[in-house]
N, C-alpha and C positions, 0 to 999 in steps of 0.2 A: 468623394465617395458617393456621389448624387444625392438626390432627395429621401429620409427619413421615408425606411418601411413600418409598418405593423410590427414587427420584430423578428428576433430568435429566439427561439425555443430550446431550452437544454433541461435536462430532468436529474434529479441528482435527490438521494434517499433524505426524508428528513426527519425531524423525531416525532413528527404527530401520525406516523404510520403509511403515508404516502410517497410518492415522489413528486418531488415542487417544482411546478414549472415556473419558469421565470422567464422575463421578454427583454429583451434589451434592444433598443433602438437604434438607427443612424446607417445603418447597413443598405447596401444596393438589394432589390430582392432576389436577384438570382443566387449573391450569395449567403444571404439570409437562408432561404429554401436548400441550400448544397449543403449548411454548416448544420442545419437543423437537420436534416439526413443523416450526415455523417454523425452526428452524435449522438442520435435516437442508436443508429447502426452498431456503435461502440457499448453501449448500453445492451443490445438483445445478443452481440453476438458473447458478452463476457456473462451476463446473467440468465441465459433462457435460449435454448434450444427450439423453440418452436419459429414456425413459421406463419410468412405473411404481417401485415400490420394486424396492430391493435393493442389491446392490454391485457397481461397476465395477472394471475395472482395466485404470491408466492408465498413462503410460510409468513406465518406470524400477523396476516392479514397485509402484508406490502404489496403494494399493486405498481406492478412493471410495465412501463410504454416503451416499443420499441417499435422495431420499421421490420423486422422478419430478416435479420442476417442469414443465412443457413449453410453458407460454409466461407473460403477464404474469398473464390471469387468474388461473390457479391461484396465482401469487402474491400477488394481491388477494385472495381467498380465503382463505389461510392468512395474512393478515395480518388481515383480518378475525376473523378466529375466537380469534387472536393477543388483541386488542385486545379483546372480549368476554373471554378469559377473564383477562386484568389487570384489568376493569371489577368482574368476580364477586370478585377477590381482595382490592378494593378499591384497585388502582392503574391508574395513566392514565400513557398514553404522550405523552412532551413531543413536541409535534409541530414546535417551534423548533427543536425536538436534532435530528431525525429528518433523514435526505438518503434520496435515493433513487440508485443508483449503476449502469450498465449496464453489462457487459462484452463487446462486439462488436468485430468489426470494422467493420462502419459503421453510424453514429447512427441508433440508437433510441430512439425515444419510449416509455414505459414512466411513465405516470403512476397513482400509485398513492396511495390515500384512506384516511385515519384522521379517522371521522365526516363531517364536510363540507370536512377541511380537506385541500390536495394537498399530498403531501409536492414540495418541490422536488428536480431533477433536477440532480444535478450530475456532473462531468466528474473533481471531484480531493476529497477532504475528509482533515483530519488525524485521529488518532485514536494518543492518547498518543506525541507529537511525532512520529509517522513519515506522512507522506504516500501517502495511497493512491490510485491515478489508475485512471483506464478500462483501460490497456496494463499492468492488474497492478504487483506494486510492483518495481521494480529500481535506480531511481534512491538509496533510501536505502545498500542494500547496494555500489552501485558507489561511490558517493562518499563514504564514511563518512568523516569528518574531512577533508573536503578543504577546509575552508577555511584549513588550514595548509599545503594542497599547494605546491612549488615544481611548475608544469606545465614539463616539459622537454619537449620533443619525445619522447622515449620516451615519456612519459603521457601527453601528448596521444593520441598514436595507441592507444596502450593502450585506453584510457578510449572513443574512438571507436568503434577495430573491436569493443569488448564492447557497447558501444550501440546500434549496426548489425546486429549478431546476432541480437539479443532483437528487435529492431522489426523488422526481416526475417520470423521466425518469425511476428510476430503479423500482419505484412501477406500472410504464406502465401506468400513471395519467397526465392528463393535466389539465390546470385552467379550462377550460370546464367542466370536468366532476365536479369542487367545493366539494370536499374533504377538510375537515380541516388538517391546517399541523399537529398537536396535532395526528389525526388519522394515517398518513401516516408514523409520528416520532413511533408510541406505535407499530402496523405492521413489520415496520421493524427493530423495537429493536434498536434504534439512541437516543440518549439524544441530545439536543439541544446544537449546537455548540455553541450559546454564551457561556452556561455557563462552555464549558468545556475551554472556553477563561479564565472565570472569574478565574475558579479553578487555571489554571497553571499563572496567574496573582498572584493571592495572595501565590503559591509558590513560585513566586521569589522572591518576596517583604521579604517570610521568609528566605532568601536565602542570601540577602542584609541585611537584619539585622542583623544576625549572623553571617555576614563575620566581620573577624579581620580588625583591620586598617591598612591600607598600600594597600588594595587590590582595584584596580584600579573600579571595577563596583561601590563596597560602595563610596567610596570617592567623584566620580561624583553624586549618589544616596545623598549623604549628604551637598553637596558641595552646597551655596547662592554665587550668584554674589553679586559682588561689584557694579560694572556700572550701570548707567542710561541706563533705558529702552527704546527704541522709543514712539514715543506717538502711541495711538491707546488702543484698549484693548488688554490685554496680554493675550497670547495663555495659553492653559492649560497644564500646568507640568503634566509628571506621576504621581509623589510622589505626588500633590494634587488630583490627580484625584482616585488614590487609597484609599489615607483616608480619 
């Protein structure tokens, strides 16, 4: 890989209000320089419309460094130059792996080329189990472990008006203007998070029943206490709330 540069540069949001640069060594420079481009480029063209280099600052006091995307070409362009200089380092980009991902409010086309082949354009892709979609990611952090939820009326609504929030915000909608969710969900192509609750519910539930015995989720899944319960009314089991 030749002789240790200075490094790469990649920015990525972190909790003390900034974005953290961090350097990583061993890299030839030229594709040090391509890689830190192309990633400054991925960074302005999904969070910040403006142009040119430099740093913005965006709510909540986050300060965004980017390179000035400003529309697809210049992203064609820095992926080109991307993919030249992997070619010079001796690597090649898997063009199977690769997706191409828009973040709008309404559907863009944005087709984008590695040699003759188009990367596909898609809408959702995963990347180390968490789901990332067009409306940004929220759905991992609202639901996190809900496939053990009991949904009680409280969470439902919970779960809802946090959902309607965030898709409000991206549809550029306030309770003001009284839009039905129904409308705002069919717009921007969203199925209702309950039910994609319910679905991966009743996946596990199939998941637990076909496990063999001995395996630690079934067992507890099947398992009736012996003991007296306190008094009061008994809380609601999953396994009764499922079936």
């Amino acid at each position: 890989m030749g002789p240790p540069s200075r490094g790469l540069t990649t920015c990525r949001r972190g909790q003390g209000g900034t974005w953290n640069v961090t350097s990583l060594v061993g890299k030839e420079p030229e594709l040090v320089r391509e890689v830190e481009k192309f990633r400054l480029d991925i960074v302005g063209l999904t969070s910040t419309h403006d142009k040119g280099s430099g740093t913005s600052l965006l709510e909540r006091a986050w300060t965004l460094y980017h390179s000035g995307v400003a529309d697809a070409c210049d992203l064609q362009r820095s992926l080109y130059r991307f993919a030249t200089a992997c070619e010079a380092a001796g690597m090649k980009i898997s063009t199977s792996k690769s997706e191409a991902m828009v973040f709008n409010r309404k559907k863009v086309e944005c087709l984008l080329r590695v040699k003759e082949e188009i990367l596909p354009q898609v809408e959702e892709f995963k990347y180390l189990g968490v789901l990332f979609t067009m409306v940004k990611i929220f759905v991992p952090t609202l639901t996190y472990g809900h496939e053990l939820w009991v949904m009680t009326e409280r969470t439902r609504s919970r779960v809802q008006t946090a959902e309607m929030s965030f898709l409000r915000r991206v549809a550029g909608l306030s309770l003001r203007d009284r839009v039905r969710s129904s409308a705002i969900r069919e717009e921007l192509g969203v199925e209702p998070l309950l039910l994609r609750v319910e679905k991966s519910q009743m996946r596990w539930l199939g998941h637990l029943v076909r496990m063999p015995p001995g395996r630690l989720p079934g067992e507890v899944f099947r398992a009736c206490s012996s003991s007296r319960r306190p008094p009061g009314r008994p809380r609601t089991r999953w396994r009764d709330y499922v079936s």
